[in-house]
Structures are given as structure tokens and as C-alpha cells.
ZAVOFI-544718 format. One line per field, with one value per residue (C-alpha): x, y, z; residue in one letter. Coordinates in nm, 3 decimals. Example, Ala and Ser with C-alpha at 12.3 -4.5 7.8 and 13.67 -1.06 7.14 Angstrom:
// residues 2
xx = c(1.230, 1.367)
yy = c(-0.450, -0.106)
zz = c(0.780, 0.714)
type = c(A, S)
// end
This chain:
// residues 114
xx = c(5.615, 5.441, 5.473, 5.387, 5.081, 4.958, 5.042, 4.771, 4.529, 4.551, 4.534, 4.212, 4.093, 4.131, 3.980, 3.635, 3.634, 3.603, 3.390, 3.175, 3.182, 3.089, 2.801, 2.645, 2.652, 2.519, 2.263, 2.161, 2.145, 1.882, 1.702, 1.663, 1.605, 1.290, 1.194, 1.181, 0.960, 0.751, 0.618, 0.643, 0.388, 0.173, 0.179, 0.108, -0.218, -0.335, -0.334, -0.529, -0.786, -0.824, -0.848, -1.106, -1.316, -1.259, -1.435, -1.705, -1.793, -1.801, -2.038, -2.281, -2.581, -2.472, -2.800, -3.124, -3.396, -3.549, -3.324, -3.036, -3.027, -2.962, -2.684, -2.438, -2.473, -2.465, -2.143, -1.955, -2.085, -1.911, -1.580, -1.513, -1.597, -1.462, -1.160, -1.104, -1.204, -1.389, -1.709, -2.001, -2.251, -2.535, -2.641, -3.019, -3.141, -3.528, -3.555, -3.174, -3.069, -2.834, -2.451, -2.288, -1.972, -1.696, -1.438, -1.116, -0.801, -0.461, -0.312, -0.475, -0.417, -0.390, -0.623, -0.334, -0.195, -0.561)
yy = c(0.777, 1.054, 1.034, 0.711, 0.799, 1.065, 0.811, 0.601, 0.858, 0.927, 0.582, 0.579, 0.868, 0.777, 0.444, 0.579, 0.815, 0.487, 0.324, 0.632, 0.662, 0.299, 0.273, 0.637, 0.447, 0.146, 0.329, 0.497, 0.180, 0.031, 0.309, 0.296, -0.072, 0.050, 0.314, 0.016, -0.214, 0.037, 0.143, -0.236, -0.273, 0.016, -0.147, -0.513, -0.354, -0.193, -0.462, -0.686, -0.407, -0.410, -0.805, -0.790, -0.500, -0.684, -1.061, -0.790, -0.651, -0.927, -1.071, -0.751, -0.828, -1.153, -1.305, -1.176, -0.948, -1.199, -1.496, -1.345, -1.401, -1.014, -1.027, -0.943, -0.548, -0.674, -0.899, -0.578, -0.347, -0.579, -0.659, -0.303, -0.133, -0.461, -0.600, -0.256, 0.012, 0.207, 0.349, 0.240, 0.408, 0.550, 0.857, 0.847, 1.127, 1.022, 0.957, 0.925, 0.634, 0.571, 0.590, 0.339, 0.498, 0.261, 0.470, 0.280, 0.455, 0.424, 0.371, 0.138, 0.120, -0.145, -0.194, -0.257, 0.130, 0.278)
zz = c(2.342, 2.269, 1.874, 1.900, 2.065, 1.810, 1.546, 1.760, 1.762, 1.388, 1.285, 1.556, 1.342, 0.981, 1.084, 1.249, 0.960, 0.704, 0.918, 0.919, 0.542, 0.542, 0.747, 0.613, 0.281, 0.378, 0.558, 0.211, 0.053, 0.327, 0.279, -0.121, -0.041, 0.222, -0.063, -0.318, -0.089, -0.036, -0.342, -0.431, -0.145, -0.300, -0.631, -0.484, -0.267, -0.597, -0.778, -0.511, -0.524, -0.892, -0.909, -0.626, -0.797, -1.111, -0.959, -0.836, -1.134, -1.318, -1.101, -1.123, -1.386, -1.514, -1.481, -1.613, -1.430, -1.172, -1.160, -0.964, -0.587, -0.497, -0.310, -0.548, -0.481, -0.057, -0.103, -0.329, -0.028, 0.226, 0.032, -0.061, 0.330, 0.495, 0.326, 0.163, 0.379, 0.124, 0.017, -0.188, -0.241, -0.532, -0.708, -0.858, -1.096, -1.132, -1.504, -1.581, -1.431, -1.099, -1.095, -0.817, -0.704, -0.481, -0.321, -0.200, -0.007, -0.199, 0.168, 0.327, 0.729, 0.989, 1.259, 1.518, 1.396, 1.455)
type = c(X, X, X, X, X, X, X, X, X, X, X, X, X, X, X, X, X, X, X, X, X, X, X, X, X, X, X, X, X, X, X, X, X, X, X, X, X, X, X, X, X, X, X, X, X, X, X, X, X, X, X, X, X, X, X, X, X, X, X, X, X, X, X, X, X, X, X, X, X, X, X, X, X, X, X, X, X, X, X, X, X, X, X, X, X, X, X, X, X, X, X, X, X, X, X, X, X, X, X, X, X, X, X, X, X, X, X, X, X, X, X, X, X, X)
// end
């Protein structure tokens, strides 16, 4: 009985040991798998920001001096601080001209996390 038992117990063994092995690499592979959709989520929320800065510019100084409505500089504000989270904002040298800079976070965060 008692041979029989220790045969038990290593039998037990070797099998949590496998099972072990089995899940540790699983786990590994879930988390290459979380690593991959992450920085596929980092790519995908770059891209959205460089297609909406893109449809912004464009839309900046299409028209000639006088026959644009003026909003286009008050819609980028709003998409870039709103949808974006980001900055926009000027530089003006008198006699030189004015630089328009637009800030946006690479990470952006959700208003449930804040």
C-alpha cells in the first residue's frame, strides 16, 4: 500500500509539474499577444491623429484673404484639445511672422481612468 501510494504521489507530481510548464507558457504567449495589441493600439491612435491633423491642415488657407468664414483656426483648436487632448497654440515675432504649434500626447487617456 504504501508503494502504491508514493507511486500516487509521484504521478500527482510529474503531472502538476506539466501542467505548470503548460500554463507558465501559455501565460507568456497571452502576454506577447497583450504586448502585440498594444503597440497595435499605439500605432492605430497615431494614425487617427495624423489623418485628423491631416483634414485640418488641409482645410487651413484654402480660400483667399476675406472669403473664408474664420473658423477654420476655432474648429483645429477644438478637435486637437477636445478629441485629442492637446495643445494649440502661437508664437508671434513682430516682423517675422507667427509659428502655430499643436501639441498632441502619444498616450492618450480615458476620462473614466482620470
Amino acid at each position: 500500500m504504501n508503494k502504491q501510494l508514493e507511486s500516487y504521489s509521484l504521478t500527482l507530481e510529474e503531472k502538476v509539474e506539466a501542467r505548470t510548464r503548460e500554463l507558465r507558457e501559455k501565460n507568456n504567449y497571452l502576454k506577447q499577444l497583450l504586448d502585440e495589441l498594444h503597440r497595435t493600439q499605439t500605432q492605430m491612435v497615431e494614425s487617427e491623429k495624423m489623418s485628423a491633423l491631416g483634414q485640418m491642415v488641409a482645410g487651413v488657407a484654402t480660400k483667399p484673404v476675406g472669403k473664408g468664414t474664420g473658423l477654420g483656426l476655432s474648429i483645429s483648436y477644438q478637435i486637437v484639445t477636445e478629441k485629442h487632448h492637446g495643445r494649440l497654440y502661437c508664437n508671434t515675432t513682430p516682423g517675422q511672422g507667427t509659428k502655430f504649434v499643436i501639441e498632441i500626447p502619444i498616450r492618450q487617456f480615458s476620462h473614466a481612468a482620470a
